[in-house]
C-alpha positions as CSV (number, residue, x, y, z in Angstrom):
1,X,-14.1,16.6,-15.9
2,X,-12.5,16.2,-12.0
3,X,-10.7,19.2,-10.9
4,X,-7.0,18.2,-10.7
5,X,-5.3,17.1,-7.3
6,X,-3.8,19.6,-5.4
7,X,-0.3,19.6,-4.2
8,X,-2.1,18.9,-0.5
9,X,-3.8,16.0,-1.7
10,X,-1.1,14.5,-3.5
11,X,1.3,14.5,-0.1
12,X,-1.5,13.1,1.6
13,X,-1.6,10.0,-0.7
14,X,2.5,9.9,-0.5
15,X,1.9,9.3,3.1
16,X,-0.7,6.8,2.7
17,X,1.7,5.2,0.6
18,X,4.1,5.1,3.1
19,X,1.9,4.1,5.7
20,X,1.1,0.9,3.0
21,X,4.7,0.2,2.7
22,X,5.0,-0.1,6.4
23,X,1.8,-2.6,6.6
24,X,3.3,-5.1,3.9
25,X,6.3,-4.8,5.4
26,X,5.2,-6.2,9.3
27,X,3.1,-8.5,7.3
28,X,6.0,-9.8,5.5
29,X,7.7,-10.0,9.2
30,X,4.9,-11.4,11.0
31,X,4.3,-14.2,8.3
32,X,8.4,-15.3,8.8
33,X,7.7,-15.1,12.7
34,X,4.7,-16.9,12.7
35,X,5.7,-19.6,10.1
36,X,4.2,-23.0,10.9
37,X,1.2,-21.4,13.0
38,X,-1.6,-21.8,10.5
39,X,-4.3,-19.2,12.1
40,X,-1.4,-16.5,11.0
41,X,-0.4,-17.7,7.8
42,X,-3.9,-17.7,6.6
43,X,-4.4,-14.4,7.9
44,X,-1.4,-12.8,7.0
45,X,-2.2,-14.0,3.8
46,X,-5.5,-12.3,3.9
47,X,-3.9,-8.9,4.8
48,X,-1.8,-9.2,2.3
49,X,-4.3,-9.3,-0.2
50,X,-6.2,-6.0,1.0
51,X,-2.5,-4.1,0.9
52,X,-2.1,-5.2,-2.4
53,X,-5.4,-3.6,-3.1
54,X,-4.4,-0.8,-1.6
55,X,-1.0,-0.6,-3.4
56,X,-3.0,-1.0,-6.5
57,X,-5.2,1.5,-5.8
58,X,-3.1,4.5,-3.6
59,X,0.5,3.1,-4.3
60,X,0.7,2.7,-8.0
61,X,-0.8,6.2,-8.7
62,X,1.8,8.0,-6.6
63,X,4.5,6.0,-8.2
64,X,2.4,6.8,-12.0
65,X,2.6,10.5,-11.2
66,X,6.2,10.9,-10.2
67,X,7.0,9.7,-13.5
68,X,5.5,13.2,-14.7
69,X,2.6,11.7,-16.9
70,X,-0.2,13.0,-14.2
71,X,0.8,16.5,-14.6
């Protein structure tokens, strides 16, 4: 079995999550300013789909352990 996540770790991924927030967010921005300009809707919508991976993957397990059931 893993050794659990120290507190150091945990911080680390808070700020990765942070760091996500702030990418969907611009993304969110850029796709209103760019509306109508197909080369950055499609790519906007691209990046969005990795951040949601991401959110998935680093986002949704912060948000899982403040709830307590990770401790």
């Amino acid at each position: 079995m893993a050794e659990p996540w120290t507190n150091g770790q945990w911080d680390e991924l808070e700020a990765m999550k942070k760091i996500i927030d702030q990418m969907d967010g611009l993304l969110t921005d850029l796709r209103g300013r760019g509306q109508g300009v197909p080369i950055i809707e499609k790519n906007v919508r691209a990046l969005k789909s990795f951040v949601a991976v991401l959110q998935y993957g680093i986002s949704d397990l912060v948000e899982v352990r403040k709830t307590g059931v990770l401790e």
